[in-house]
Backbone as JSON Lines, residues from 0, in Angstrom:
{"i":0,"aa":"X","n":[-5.25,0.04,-12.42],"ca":[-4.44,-0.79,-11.54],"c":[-3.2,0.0,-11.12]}
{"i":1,"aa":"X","n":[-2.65,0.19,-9.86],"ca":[-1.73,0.68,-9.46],"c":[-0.29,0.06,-9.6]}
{"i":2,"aa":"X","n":[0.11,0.92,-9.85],"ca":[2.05,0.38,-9.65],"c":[2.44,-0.13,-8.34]}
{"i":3,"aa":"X","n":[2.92,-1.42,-8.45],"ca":[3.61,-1.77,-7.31],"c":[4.69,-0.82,-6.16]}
{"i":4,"aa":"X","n":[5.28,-0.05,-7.28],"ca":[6.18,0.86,-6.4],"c":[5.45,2.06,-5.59]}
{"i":5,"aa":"X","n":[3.84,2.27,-6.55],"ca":[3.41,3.27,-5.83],"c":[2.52,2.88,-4.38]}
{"i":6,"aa":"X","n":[2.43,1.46,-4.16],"ca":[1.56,0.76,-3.16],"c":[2.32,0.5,-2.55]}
{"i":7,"aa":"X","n":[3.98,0.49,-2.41],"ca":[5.33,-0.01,-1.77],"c":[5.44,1.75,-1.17]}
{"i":8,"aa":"X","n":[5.16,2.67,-1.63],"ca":[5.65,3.83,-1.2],"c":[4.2,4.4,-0.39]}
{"i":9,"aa":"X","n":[3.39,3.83,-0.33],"ca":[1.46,4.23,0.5],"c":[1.93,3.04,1.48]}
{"i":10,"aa":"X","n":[2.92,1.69,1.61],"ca":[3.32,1.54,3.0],"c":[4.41,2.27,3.86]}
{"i":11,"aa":"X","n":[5.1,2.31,2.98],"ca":[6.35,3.18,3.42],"c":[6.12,4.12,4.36]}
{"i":12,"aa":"X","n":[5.15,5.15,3.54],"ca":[4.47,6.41,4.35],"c":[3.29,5.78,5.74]}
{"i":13,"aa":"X","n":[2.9,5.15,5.38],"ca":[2.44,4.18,6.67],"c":[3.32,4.16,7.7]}
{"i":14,"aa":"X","n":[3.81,3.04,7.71],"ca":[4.86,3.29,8.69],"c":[5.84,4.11,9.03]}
{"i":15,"aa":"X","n":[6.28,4.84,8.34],"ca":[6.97,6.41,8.91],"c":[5.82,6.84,10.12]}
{"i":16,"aa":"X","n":[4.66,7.11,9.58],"ca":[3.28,8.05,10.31],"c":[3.23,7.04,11.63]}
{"i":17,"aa":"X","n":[3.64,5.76,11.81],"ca":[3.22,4.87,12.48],"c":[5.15,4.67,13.41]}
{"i":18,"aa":"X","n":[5.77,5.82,12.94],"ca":[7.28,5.11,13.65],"c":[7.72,3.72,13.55]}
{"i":19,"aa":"X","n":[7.67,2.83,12.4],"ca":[8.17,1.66,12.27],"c":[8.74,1.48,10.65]}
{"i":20,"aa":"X","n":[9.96,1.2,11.79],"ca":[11.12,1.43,10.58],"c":[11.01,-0.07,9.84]}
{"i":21,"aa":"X","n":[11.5,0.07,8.66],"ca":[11.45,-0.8,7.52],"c":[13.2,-1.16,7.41]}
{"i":22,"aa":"X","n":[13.29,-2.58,7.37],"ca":[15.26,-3.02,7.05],"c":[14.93,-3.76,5.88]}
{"i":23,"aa":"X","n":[16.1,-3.99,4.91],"ca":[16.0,-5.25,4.16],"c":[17.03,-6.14,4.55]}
{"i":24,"aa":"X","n":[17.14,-7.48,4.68],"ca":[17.91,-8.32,5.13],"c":[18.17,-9.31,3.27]}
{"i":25,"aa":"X","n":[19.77,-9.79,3.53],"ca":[19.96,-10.86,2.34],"c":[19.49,-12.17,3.37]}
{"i":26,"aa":"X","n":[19.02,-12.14,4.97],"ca":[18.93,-13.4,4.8],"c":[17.51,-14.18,4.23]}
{"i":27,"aa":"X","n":[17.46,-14.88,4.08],"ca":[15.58,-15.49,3.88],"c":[14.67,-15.33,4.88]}
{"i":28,"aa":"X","n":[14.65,-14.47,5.8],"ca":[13.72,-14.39,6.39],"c":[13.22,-12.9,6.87]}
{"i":29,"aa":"X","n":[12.03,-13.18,7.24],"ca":[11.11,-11.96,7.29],"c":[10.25,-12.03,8.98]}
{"i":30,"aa":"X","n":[10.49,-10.93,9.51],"ca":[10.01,-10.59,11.07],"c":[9.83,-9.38,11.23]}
{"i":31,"aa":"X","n":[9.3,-9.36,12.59],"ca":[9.37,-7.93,13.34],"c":[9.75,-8.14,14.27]}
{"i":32,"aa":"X","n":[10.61,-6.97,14.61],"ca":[11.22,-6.71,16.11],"c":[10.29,-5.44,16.73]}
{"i":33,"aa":"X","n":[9.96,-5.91,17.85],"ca":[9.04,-4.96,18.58],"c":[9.71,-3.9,19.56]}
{"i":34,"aa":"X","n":[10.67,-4.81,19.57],"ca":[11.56,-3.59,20.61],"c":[12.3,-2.18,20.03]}
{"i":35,"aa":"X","n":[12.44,-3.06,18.75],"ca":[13.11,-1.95,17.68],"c":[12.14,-1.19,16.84]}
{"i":36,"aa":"X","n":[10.58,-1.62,17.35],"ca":[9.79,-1.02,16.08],"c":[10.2,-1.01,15.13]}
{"i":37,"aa":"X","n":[10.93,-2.27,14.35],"ca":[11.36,-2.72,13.02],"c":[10.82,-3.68,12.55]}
{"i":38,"aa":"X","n":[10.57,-3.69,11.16],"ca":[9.81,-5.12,10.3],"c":[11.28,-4.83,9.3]}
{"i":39,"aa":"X","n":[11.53,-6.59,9.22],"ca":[12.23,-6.72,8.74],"c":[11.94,-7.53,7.67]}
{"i":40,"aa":"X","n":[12.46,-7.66,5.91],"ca":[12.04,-8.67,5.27],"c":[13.14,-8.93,3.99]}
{"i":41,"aa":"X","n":[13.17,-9.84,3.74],"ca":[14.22,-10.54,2.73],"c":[14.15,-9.65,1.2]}
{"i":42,"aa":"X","n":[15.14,-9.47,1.25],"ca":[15.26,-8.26,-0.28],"c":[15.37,-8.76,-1.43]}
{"i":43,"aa":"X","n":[15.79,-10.19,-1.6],"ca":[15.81,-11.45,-2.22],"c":[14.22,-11.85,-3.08]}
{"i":44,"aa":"X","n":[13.01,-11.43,-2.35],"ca":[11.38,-11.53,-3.28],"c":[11.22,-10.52,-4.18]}
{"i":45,"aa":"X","n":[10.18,-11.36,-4.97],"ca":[9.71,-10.11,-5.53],"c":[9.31,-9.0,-5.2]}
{"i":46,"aa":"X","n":[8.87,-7.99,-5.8],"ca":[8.25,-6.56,-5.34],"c":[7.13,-6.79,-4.6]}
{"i":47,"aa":"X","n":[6.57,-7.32,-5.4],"ca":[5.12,-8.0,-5.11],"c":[4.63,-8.44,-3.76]}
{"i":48,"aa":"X","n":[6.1,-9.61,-3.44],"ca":[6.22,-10.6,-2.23],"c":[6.38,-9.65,-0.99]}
{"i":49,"aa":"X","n":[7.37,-8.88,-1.4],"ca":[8.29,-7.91,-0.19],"c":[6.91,-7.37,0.24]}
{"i":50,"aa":"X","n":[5.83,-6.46,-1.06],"ca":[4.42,-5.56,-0.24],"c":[3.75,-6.51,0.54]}
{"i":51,"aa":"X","n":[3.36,-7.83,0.01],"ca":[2.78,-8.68,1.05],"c":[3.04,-9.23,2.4]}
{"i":52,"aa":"X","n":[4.68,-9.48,2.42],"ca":[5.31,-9.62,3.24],"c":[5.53,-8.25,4.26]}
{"i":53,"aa":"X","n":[5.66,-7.2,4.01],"ca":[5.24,-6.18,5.0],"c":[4.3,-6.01,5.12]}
{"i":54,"aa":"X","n":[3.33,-5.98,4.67],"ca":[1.74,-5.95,5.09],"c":[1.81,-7.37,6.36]}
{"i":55,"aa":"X","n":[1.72,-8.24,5.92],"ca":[1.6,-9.63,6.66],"c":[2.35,-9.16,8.3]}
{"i":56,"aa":"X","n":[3.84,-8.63,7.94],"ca":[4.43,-7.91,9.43],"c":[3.82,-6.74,10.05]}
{"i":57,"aa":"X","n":[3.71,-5.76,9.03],"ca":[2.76,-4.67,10.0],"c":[1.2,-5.67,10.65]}
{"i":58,"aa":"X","n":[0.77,-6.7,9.96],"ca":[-0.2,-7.31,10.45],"c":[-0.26,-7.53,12.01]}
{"i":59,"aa":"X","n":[0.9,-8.4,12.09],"ca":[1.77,-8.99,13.35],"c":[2.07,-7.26,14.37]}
{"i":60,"aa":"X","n":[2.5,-6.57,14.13],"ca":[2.61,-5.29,14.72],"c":[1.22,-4.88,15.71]}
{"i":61,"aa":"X","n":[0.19,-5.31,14.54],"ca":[-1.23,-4.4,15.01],"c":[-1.35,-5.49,15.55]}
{"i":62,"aa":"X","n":[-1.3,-6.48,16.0],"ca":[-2.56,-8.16,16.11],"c":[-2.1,-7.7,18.08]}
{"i":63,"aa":"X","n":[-3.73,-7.73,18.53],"ca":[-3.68,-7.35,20.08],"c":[-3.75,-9.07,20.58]}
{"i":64,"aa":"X","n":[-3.65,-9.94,20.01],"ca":[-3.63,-11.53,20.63],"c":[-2.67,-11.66,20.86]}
{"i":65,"aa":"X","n":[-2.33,-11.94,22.24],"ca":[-1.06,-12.88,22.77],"c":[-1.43,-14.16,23.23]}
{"i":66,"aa":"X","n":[-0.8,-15.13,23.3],"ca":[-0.76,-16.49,24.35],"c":[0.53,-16.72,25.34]}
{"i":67,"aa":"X","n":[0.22,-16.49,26.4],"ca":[1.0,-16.96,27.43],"c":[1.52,-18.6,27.05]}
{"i":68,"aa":"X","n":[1.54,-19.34,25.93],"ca":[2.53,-20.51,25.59],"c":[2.46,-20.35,24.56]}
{"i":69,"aa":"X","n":[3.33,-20.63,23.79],"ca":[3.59,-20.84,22.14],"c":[3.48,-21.86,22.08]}
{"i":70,"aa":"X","n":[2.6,-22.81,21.07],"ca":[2.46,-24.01,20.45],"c":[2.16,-24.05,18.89]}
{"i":71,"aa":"X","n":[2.14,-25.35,18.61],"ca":[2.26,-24.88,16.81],"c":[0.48,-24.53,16.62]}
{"i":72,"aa":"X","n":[-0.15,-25.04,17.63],"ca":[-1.71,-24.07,16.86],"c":[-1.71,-22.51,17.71]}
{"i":73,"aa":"X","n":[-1.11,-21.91,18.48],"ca":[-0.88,-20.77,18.5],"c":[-0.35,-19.67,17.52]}
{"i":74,"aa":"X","n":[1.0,-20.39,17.14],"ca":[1.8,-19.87,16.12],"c":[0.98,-19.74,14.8]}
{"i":75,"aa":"X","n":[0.1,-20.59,14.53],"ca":[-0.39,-20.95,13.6],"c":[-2.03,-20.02,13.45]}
{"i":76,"aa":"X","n":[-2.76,-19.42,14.19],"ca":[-3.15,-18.42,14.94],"c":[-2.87,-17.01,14.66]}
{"i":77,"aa":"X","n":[-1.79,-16.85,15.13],"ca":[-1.24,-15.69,15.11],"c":[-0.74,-15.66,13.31]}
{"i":78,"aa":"X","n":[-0.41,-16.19,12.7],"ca":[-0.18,-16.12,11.38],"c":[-1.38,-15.81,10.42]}
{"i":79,"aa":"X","n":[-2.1,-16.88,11.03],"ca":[-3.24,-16.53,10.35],"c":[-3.5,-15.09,9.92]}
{"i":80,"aa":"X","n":[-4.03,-14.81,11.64],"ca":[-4.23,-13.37,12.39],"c":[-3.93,-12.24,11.32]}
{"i":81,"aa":"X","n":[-2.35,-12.39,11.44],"ca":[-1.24,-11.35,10.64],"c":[-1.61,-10.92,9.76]}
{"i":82,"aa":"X","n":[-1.72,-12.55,8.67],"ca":[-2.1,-12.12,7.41],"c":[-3.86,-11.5,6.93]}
{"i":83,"aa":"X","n":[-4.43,-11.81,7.79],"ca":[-5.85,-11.43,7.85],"c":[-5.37,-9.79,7.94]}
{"i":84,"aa":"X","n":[-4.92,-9.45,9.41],"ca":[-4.77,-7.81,9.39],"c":[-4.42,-7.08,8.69]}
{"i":85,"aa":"X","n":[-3.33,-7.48,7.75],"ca":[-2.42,-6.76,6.44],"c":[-3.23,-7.04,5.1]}
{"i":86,"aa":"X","n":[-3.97,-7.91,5.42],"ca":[-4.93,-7.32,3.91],"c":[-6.13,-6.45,4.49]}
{"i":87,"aa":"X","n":[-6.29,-6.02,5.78],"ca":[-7.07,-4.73,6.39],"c":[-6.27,-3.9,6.29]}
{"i":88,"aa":"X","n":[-5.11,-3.37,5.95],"ca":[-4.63,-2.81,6.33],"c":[-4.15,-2.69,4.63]}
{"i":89,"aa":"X","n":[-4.01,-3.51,3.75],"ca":[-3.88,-3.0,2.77],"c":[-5.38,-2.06,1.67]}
{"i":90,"aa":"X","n":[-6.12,-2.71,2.86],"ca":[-7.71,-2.39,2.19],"c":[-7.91,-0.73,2.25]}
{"i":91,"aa":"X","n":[-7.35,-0.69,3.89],"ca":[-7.51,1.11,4.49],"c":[-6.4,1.47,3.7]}
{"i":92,"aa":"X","n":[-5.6,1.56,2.98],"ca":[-4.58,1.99,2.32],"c":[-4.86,2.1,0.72]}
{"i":93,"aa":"X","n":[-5.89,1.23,0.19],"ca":[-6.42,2.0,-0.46],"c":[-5.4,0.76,-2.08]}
{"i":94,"aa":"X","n":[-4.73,-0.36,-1.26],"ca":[-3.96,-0.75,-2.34],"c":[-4.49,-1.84,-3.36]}
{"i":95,"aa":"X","n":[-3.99,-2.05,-4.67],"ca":[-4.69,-3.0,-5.3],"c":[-3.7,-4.69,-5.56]}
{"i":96,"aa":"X","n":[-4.44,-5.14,-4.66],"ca":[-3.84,-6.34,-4.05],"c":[-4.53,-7.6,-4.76]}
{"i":97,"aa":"X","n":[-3.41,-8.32,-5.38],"ca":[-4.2,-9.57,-6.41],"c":[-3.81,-10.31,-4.96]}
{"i":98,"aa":"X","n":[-5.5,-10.38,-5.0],"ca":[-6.03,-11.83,-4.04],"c":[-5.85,-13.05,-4.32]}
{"i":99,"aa":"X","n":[-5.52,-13.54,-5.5],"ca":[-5.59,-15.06,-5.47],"c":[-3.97,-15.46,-5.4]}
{"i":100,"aa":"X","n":[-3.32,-14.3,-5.95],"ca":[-1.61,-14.37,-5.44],"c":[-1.43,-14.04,-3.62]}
{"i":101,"aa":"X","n":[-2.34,-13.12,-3.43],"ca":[-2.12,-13.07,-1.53],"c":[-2.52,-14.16,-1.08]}
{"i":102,"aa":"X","n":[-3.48,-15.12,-1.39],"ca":[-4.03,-16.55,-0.59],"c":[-2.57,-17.55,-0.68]}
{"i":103,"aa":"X","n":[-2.36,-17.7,-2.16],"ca":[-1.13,-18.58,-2.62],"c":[-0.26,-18.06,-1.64]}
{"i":104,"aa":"X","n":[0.55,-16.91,-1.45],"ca":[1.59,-16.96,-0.43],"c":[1.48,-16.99,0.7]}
{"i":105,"aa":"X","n":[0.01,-16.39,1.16],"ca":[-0.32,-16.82,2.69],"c":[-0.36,-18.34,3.22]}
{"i":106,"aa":"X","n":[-0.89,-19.17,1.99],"ca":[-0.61,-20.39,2.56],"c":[0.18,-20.74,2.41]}
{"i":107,"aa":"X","n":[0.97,-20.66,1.46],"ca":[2.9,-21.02,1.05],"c":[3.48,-20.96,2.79]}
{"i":108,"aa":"X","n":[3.17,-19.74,3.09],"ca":[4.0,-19.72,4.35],"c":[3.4,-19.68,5.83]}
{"i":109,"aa":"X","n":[2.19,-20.54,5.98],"ca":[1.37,-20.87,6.72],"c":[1.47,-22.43,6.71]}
{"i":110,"aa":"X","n":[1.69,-22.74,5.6],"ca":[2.11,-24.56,5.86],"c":[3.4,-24.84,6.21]}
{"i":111,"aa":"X","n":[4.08,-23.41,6.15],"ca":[5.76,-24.09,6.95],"c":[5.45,-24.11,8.23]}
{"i":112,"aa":"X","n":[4.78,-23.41,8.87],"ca":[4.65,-23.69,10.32],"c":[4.1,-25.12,10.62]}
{"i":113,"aa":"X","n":[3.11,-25.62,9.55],"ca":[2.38,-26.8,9.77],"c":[3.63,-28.65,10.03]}
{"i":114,"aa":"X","n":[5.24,-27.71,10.04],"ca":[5.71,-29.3,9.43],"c":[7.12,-28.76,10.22]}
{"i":115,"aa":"X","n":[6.48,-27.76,11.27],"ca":[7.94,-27.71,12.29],"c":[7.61,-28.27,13.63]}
């Protein structure tokens, strides 16, 4: 089983190779800015959370779906999407990713969209 820090440093080098810079923010939230080629994510989670949570944003980075309207089953879509891509993306990377903790936070933060 791999070290978290060493599957935090096989994204790192990802995105360097890929020009997308990595920030940590104190606030609670986690995005990407496309203009800035930045993923941004709360420094406040666990180790654990933060790899999933950049995976989940580089997800959003790669995802070629747009919708010309945002609605909550769009948004909801595209989240999905995200998190689907970043566990492809943790797969080609080669990382060892506890799945039944990636489902738990994917839906943790897939049902906040469900209640905005």
């Amino acid at each position: 089983m791999a070290c978290i820090d060493e599957d935090l440093e096989k994204v790192r080098k990802f995105l360097d190779e890929n020009n997308i810079k990595l920030s940590f923010t104190d606030y609670d939230d986690n995005y990407i800015d496309h203009h800035q080629d930045e993923i941004v994510v709360y420094r406040g989670q666990s180790k654990k959370h933060k790899l999933f949570t950049i995976l989940h944003e580089i997800g959003h980075y790669f995802l070629e779906l747009h919708f010309d309207e945002e609605t909550k089953a769009t948004t909801i879509i595209q989240e999905v999407l995200a998190w689907d891509r970043g566990f492809d993306v943790s797969a080609a990377l080669n990382l060892d990713i506890d799945e039944d903790e990636w489902k738990k936070l994917m839906e943790s933060s897939i049902s906040k969209y469900l209640s905005y």
